[in-house]
N, C-alpha and C positions, 0 to 999 in steps of 0.2 A: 511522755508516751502518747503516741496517735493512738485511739482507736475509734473503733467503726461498731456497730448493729445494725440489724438488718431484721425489720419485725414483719410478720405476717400478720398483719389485723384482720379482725372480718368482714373490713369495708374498705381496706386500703395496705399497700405494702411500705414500707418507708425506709428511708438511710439514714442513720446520722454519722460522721465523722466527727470527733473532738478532739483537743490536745488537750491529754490531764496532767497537769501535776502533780508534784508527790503528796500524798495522803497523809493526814493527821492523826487520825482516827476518831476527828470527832466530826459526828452532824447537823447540819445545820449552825452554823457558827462562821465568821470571818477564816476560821483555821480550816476549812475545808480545803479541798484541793483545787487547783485555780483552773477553771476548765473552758477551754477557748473552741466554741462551735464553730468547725471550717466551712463543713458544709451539710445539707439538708435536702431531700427528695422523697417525692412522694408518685407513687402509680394507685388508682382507684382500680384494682383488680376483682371487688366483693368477693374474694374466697370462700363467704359465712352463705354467700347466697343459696337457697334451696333446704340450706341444713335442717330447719326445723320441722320440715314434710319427710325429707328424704333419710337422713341422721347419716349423708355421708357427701360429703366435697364431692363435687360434679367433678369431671373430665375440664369439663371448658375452665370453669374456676382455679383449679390445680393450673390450667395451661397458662392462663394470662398471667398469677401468680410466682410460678414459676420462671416466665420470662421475666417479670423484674427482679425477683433475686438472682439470675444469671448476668442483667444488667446492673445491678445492683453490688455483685460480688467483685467486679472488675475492679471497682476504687475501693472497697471495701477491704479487699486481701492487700491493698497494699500500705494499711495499716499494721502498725506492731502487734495490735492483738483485736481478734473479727468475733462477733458472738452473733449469731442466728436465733430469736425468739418469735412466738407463736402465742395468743393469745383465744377469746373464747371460741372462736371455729373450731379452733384445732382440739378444745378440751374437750369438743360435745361429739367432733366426726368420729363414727368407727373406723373411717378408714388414712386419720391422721397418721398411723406409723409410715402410710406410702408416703407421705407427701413429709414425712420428715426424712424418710432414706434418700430420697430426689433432692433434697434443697440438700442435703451430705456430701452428696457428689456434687452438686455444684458452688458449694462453698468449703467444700473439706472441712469443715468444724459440725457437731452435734448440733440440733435447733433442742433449744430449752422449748418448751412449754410450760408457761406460767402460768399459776394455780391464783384465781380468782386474788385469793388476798395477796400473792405476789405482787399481781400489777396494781390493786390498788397501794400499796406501798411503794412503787417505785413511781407512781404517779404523785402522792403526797411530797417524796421527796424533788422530783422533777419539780415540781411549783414552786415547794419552798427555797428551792435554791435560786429562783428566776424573782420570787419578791424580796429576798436578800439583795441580791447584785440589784432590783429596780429603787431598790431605798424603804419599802414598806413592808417589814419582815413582821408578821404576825405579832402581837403581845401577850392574847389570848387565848381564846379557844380558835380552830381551825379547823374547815373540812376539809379535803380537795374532791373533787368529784369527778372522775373520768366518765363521760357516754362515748362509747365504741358501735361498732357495728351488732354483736349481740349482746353486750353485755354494760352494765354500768356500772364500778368498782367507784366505793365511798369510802375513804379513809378520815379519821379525823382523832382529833385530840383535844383535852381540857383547857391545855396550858401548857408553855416552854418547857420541855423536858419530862413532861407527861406520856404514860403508853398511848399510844397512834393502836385507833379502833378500827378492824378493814373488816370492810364487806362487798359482795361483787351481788349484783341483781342480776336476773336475767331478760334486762332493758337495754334494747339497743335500738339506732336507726332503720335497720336494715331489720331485722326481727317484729320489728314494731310495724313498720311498713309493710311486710308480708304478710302477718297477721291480721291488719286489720285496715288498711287501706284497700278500695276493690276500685273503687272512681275515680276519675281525673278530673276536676280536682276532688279530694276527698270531701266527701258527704257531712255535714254537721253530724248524724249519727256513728258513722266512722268514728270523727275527732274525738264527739266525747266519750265512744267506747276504749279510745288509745289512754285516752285520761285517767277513766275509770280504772282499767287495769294497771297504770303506775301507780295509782294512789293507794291500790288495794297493796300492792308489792311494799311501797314505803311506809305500810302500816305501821311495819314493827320497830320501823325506824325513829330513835328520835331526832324531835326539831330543836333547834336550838337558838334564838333569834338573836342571840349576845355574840354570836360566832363572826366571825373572817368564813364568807365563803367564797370557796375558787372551784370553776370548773377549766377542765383541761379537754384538747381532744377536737375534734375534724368538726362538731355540730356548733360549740361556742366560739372555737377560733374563727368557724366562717361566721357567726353573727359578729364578732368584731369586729369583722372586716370590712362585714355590708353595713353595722352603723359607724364607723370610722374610730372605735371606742381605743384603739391602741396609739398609745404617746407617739408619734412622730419624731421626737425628738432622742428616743432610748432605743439602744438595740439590744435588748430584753425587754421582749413586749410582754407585757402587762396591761391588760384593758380595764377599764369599769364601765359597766351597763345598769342599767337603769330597769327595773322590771317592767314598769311602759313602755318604754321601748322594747324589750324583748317582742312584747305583748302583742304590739304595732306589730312587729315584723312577723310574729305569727299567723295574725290574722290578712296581713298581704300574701305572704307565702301561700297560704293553706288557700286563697281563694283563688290563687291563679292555675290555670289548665298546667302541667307542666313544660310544654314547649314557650309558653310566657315563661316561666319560673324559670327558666335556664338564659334568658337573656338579660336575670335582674345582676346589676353592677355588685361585685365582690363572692355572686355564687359560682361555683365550678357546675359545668353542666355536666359532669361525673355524681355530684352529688344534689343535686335540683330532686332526685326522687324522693330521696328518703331522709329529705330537709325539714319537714312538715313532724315529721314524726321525732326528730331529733328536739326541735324546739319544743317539742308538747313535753317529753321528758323531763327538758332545760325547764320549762317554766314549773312546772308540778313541784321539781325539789325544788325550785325557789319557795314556792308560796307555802310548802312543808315546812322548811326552813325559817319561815315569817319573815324572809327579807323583803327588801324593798330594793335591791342592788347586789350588787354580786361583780367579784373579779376576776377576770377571763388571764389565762396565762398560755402562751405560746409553748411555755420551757413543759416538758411532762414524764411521760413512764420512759421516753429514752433518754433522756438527760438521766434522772431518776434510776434507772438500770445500771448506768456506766459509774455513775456515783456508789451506786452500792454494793458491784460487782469489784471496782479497782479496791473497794473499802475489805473484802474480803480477800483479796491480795490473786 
């Protein structure tokens, strides 16, 4: 079976097409269903932009959004089966039901909106299927960690076949950045205001320093990218970073004006804004965490979705 999603994030819209196979019914294991990524796209529409002032989806946001699920639905519907989901913009706008009846008509199927611990669960299983197929399938404990545009969903677990813990923060790039960013480049007072309030959020969080951690999502995969951290050789990328490095790359980021910051090799100048704030996140759960390193995965909540969507039949 082909199928296709089609998500509405708060920082970015995306495609994925897959070919699944038939379903086992079990997770995480070789018996999963054999799933072959055709194809992959992404538009940086920030739909989430404004929401935290305004508590409703702009005009402009809705419009550029919209145009990519209209472009988006064309290869999408000519999948066996298309599913339409929506993430923290859409949980926090009041005026989400318009902008689910618009993406209705233009893809004829319902947009789910996915409830905090949804997507962190379909992010946990998106990783763990991408360190499977890379050869390094957890033995222990495991978090995955999604950072999105408002939101950062943490899922984890003790141990193979242990309940998976979800939780969804209300930390994102694009949130973080509107809050608390005012300068170009941001202000050392800024930065360590952004800090302060993730650390206060992951108060209640525990750390866990014996864990496998993996971050998933638009802020870690582009640091992969700009340190060169994904094998070359696999296609299931899987990266390892180094918290010095992160560290480095935070403090080049964060000092550069951002019309520098959008000419640095591996950033998208879609996301050059709200890059700074994304890594202040990235590094806090690390050093919560007491790691020293951490593993970046390309695979995430839309692998993760179609996995657990085909698994419900």
């Amino acid at each position: 079976m082909r199928a296709a999603v089609i998500s509405a994030g708060s920082n970015s819209c995306r495609l994925l097409i897959a070919r699944i196979g038939s379903w086992s019914g079990r997770i995480h294991s070789t018996d999963d269903p054999e799933v072959v990524i055709e194809h992959h796209d992404i538009r940086t529409t920030r739909l989430g932009e404004g929401v935290s002032s305004s508590g409703v989806l702009s005009p402009e946001a809705m419009k550029r959004t919209l145009a990519a699920f209209e472009e988006f639905a064309q290869l999408g519907k000519q999948a066996d089966r298309l599913w339409a989901i929506g993430t923290a913009a859409l949980r926090e706008a009041s005026n989400a039901d318009d902008f689910a009846a618009q993406t209705r008509s233009i893809t004829g199927v319902e947009l789910r909106i996915l409830t905090g611990e949804e997507e962190a669960k379909a992010s946990f299983d998106g990783a763990l299927w991408a360190l499977e197929r890379f050869g390094r399938p957890p033995e222990g404990a495991v978090a995955v960690v999604d950072i999105g545009g408002r939101s950062t969903e943490l899922a984890s677990r003790a141990g193979s076949g242990e309940e998976v813990s979800l939780r969804s923060l209300p930390l994102g790039a694009v949130r973080m950045t509107e809050r608390f960013f005012k300068h170009d480049p941001p202000r050392a007072q800024e930065l360590n205001a952004c800090r302060t309030a993730v650390r206060i959020e992951l108060g209640a969080t525990p750390g866990r320093s014996s864990q496998t951690l993996v971050f998933v999502g638009g802020t870690a995969d582009t640091a992969a990218r700009m340190l060169h951290a994904y094998d070359p050789g696999s296609d299931v990328h899987v990266g390892t970073i180094r918290l010095a490095d992160l560290e480095d790359l935070l403090r080049l980021t964060s000092s550069l004006p951002l019309e520098q910051r959008k000419r640095l090799h591996g950033l998208p100048e879609s996301r050059a804004d709200i890059f700074p704030a994304g890594l202040v996140i990235l590094d806090e759960i690390v050093r919560h965490a007491d790691q020293s390193g951490f593993l970046v995965s390309e695979s995430d909540l839309l692998v993760g979705f179609l996995l657990e969507t085909t698994r419900m039949g």
